[in-house]
N, C-alpha and C positions, 0 to 999 in steps of 0.2 A: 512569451518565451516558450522554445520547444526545444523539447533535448531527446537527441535521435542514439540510441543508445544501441549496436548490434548484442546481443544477448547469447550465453554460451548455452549449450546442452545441457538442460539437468530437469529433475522430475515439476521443481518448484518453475522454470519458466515453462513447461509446456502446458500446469496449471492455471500457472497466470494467463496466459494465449488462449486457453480454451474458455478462458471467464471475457474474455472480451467481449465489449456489446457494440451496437454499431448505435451511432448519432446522428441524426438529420441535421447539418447547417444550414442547409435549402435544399428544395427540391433537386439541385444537381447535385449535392455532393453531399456524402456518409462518410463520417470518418470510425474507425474503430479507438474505443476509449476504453483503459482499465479500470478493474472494480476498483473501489475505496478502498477493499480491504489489501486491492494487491499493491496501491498504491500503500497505505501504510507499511506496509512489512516490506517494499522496498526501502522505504526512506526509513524503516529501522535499520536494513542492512549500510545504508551509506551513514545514518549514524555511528555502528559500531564502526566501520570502515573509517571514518573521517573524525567523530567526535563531534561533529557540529550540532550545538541546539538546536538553531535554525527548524534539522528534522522533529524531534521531538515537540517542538511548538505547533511545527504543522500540524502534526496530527494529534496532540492537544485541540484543536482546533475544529478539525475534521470532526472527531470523538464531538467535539458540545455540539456541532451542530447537525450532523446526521444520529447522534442518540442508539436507537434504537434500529438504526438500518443498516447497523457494519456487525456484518458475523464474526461475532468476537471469537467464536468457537473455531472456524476455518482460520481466522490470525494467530491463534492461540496455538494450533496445530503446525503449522506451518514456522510460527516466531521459534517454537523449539528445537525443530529441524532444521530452522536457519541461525541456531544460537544465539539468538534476539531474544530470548526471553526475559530476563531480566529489565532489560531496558521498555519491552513490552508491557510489563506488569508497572512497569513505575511512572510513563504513563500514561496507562490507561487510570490506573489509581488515581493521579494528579485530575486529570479529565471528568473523572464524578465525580 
């Protein structure tokens, strides 16, 4: 499943966009994929938007199994400035 989402002007997506990496699927084709972290702090912000666990679980999830490879510090920064914090902290708490 892919969800093609047009993204407004703000400091936090042209952060996002500049963390993009590019993917080999084969030799012809590179797709560009977001970091984990921007992935998480989106699906905080459709959390508080919407309420659904769903997000929260995901990235429960994400958190056990990348550990050590998602910069908590750039989510932390960013979760504040997008008033996600709280649900940020609770969990990543839940996650260790």
């Amino acid at each position: 499943k892919v969800d093609f989402m047009i993204p407004e002007p703000s400091p936090f997506n042209a952060s996002r966009f500049a963390r993009l990496r590019s993917v080999e699927l084969s030799p012809a084709c590179k797709v560009p994929v977001a970091s984990a972290e921007d992935i998480i702090l989106m699906k905080l912000r459709y959390f508080s938007a919407g309420g659904s666990d769903k997000h929260l679980r995901d990235i429960a999830g994400m958190l056990r199994i990348m550990r050590d490879q998602v910069d908590r510090h750039y989510i932390e920064q960013w979760a504040e400035r997008l008033c996600v914090l709280d649900a940020w902290h609770s969990v990543s708490e839940a996650a260790d």
